[in-house]
C-alpha positions in Angstrom: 136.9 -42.9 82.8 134.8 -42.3 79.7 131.9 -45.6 79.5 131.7 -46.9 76.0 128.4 -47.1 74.8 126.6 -50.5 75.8 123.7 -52.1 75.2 121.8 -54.5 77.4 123.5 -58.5 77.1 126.5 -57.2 75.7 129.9 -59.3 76.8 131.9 -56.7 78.7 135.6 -57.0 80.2 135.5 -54.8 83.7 138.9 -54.1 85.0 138.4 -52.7 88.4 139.5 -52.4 92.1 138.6 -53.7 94.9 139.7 -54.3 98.7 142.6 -56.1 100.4 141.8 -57.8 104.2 144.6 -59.0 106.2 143.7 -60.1 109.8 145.3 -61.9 112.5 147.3 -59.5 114.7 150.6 -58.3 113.8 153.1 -56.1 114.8 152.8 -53.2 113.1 156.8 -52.7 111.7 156.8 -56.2 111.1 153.7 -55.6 108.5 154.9 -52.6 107.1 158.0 -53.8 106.0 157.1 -57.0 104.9 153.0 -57.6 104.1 151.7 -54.4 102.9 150.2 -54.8 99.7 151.6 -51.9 97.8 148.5 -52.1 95.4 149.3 -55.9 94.6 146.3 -57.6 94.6 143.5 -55.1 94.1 143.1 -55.3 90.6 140.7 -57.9 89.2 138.8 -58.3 86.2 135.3 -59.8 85.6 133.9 -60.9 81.9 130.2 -60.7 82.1 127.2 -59.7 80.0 125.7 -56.5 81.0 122.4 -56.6 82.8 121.9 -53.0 84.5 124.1 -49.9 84.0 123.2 -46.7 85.8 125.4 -43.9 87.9 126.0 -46.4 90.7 127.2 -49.5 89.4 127.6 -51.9 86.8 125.2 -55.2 87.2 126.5 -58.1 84.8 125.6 -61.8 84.8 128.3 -64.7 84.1 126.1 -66.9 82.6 122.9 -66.9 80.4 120.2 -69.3 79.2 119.2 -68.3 75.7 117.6 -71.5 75.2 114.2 -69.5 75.4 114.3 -66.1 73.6 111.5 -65.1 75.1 112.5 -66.1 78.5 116.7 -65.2 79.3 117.7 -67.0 82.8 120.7 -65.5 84.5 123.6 -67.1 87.2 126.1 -65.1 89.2 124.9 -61.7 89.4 127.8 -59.7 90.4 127.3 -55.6 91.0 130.5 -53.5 91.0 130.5 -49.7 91.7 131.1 -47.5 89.3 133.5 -45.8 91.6 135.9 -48.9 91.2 135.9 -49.6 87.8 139.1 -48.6 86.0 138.3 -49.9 82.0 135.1 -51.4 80.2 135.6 -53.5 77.3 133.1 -55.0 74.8 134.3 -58.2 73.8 
């Protein structure tokens, strides 16, 4: 996936993948035929504003406090490795 060119607090869209846990035991053809995921549910996608990007992972915040210019404040740091991601958006 070619990374667009982003700069640090800018609102990005990250489409990415990410696991599926089932537990509780099951027999196995019983599963296979009707719970396997097929790919449903891994997809998710987080809006954030970009905090850290290097060849590991992506770092973005939800929210910021831009109440002081000279002092941001973040909330809900979420890290997502680069090896998941499937699209980056600026927004």
């Amino acid at each position: 996936m070619k990374m667009p060119k982003l700069k640090l607090f800018d609102r990005i869209e990250i489409t990415w993948h990410d696991s599926v846990h089932q537990s509780g035991w099951r027999q196995f053809r019983a599963w296979k035929e009707d719970e396997r995921t097929d790919g449903h549910g891994l997809e998710h996608k987080t809006i954030g504003y970009l905090m850290i990007q290097d060849g590991e992972a992506i770092i973005v915040c939800q929210s910021m406090n831009t109440s002081d210019k000279f002092l941001k404040t973040v909330d809900a740091i979420m890290t997502i490795p680069k090896a998941c991601i499937r699209n980056i958006k600026r927004l």
